[in-house]
C-alpha positions as CSV (number, residue, x, y, z in Angstrom):
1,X,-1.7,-54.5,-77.3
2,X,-0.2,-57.4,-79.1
3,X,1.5,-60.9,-78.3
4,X,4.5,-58.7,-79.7
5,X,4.2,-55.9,-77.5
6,X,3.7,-58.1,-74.3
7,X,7.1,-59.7,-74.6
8,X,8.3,-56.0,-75.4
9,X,7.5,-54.7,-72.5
10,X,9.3,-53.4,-70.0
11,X,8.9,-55.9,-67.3
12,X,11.5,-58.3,-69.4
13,X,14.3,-56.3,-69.8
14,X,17.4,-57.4,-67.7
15,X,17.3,-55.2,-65.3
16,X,14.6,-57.0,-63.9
17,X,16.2,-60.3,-64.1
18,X,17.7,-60.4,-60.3
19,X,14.3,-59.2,-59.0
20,X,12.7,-62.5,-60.9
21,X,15.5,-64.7,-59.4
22,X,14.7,-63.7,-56.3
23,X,11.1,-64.4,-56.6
24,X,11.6,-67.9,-58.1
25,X,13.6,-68.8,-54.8
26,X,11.2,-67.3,-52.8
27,X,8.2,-68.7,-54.3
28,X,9.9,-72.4,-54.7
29,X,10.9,-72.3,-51.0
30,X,7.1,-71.3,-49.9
31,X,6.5,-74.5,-52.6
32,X,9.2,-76.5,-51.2
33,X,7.6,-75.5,-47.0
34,X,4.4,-76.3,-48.1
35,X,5.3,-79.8,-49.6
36,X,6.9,-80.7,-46.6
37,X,3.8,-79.5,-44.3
38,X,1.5,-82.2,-46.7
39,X,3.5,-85.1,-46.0
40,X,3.5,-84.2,-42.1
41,X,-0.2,-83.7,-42.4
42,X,-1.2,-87.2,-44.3
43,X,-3.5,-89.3,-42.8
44,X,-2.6,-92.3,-41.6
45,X,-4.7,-94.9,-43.3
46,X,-3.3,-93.3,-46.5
47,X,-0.4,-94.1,-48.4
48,X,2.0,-92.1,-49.5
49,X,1.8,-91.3,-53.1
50,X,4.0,-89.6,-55.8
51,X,1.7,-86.1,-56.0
52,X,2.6,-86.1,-51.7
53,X,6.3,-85.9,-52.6
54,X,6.5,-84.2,-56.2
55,X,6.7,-80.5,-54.8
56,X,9.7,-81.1,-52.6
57,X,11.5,-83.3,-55.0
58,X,10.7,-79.9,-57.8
59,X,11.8,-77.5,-55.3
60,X,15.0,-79.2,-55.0
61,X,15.4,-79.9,-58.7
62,X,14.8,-75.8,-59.1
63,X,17.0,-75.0,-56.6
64,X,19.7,-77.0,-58.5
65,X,18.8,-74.9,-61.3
66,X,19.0,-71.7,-59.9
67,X,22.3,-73.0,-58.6
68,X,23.6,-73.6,-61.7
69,X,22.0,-70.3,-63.2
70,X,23.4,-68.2,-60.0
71,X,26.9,-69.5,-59.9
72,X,27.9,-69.3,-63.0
73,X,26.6,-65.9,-64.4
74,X,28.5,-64.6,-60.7
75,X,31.4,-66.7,-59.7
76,X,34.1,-65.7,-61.9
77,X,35.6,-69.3,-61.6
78,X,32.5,-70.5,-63.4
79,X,31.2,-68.3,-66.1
80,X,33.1,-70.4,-68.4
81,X,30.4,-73.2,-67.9
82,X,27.6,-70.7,-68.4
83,X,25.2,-70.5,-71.1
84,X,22.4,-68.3,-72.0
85,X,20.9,-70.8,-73.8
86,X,21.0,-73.5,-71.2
87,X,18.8,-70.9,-68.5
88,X,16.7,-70.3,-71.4
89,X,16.0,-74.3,-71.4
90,X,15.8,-74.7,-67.5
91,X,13.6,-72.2,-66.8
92,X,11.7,-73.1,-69.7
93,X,11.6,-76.5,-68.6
94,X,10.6,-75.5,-65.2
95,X,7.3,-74.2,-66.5
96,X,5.9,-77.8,-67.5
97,X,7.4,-79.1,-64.3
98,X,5.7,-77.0,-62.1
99,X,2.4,-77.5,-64.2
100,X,3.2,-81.1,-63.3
101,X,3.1,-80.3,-59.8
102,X,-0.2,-78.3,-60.1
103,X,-1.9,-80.7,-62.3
104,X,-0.8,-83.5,-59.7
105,X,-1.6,-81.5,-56.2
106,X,-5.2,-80.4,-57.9
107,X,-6.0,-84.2,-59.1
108,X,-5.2,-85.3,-55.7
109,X,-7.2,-83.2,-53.5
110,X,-10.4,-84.2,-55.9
111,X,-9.6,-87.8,-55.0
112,X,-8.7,-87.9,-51.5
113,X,-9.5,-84.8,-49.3
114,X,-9.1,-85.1,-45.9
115,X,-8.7,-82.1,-42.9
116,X,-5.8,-79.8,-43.6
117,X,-4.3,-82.0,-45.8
118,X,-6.6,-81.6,-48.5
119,X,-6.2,-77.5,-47.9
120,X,-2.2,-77.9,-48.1
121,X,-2.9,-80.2,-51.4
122,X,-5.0,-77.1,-53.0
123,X,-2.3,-74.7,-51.5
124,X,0.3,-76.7,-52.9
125,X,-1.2,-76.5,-56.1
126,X,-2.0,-72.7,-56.5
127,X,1.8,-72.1,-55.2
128,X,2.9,-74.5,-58.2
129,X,0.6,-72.4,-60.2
130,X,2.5,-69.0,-59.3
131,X,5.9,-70.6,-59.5
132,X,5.0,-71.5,-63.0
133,X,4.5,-67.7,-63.9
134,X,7.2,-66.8,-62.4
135,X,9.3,-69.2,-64.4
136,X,7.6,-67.9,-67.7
137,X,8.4,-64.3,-66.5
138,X,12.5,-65.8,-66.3
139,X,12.2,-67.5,-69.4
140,X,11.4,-65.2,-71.4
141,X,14.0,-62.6,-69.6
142,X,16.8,-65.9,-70.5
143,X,15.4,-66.4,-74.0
144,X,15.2,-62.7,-74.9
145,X,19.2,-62.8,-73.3
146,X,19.8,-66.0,-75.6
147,X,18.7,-64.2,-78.3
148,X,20.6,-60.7,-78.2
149,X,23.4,-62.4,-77.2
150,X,23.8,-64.0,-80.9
151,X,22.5,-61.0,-82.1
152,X,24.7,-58.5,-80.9
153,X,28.0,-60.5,-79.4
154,X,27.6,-59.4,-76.2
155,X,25.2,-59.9,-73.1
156,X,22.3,-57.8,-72.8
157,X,22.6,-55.4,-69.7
158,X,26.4,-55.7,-69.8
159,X,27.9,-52.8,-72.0
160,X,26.5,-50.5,-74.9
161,X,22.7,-51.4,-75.7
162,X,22.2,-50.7,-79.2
């Protein structure tokens, strides 16, 4: 099976596409919980640092996102600000920000690891790990949309597939 045959596969075709945004808000709330549960759990004598906040502050920048990607693909009064292309850069996007987070989280916990903290911290950082998966998975369903979109004129799922 090829690179070419991966992003053929069924699991990207549109009809999965609400099933993915469901996961990503899913996955980014468990993210966004978890964040939250960190900062509670810091120690004391330690300051707060920019790894402590960075999954809440993502969470809330990918829920803007998926706002923007929800409303106007299914609010009639806003379709006319969609764009295939811009989801296709978001949720791209999303992927190195998330890595961000997982990079960060995973750094931290090697530095300063202390009770249920440092557990959250490695939590934190595997959760960031599956949210950035599951923003490939949307990406590739928005670019793959993107792209038969200017192929074909009209949005995949929506009408006669050729």
């Amino acid at each position: 099976m090829g690179i070419r045959d991966f992003f053929d596969s069924r699991f990207f075709e549109h009809s999965w596409k609400n099933k993915v945004f469901i996961l990503q808000v899913v996955t980014i709330t468990i993210a966004f919980i978890l964040g939250i549960a960190k900062v509670a759990t810091k120690p004391s004598g330690i300051p707060m640092t920019r790894s402590d906040i960075m999954a809440i502050t993502m969470s809330l920048k990918s829920y803007a996102f998926l706002a923007y990607e929800y409303v106007t693909q299914k609010v009639d009064k806003f379709t006319r600000f969609g764009s295939l292309k811009a989801n296709a850069i978001l949720n791209t996007m999303d992927i190195v920000f998330w890595a961000v987070v997982m990079g960060l989280a995973f750094n931290m916990a090697t530095k300063v690891c202390i009770g249920a903290n440092c557990a959250l911290g490695i939590i934190v950082g595997l959760v960031a790990l599956v949210v950035a998966f599951v923003n490939f998975w949307a990406a590739v369903i928005a670019w793959k949309d993107h792209k038969y979109f200017k192929r074909n004129g009209v949005r995949r799922g929506y009408g006669s597939e050729k």
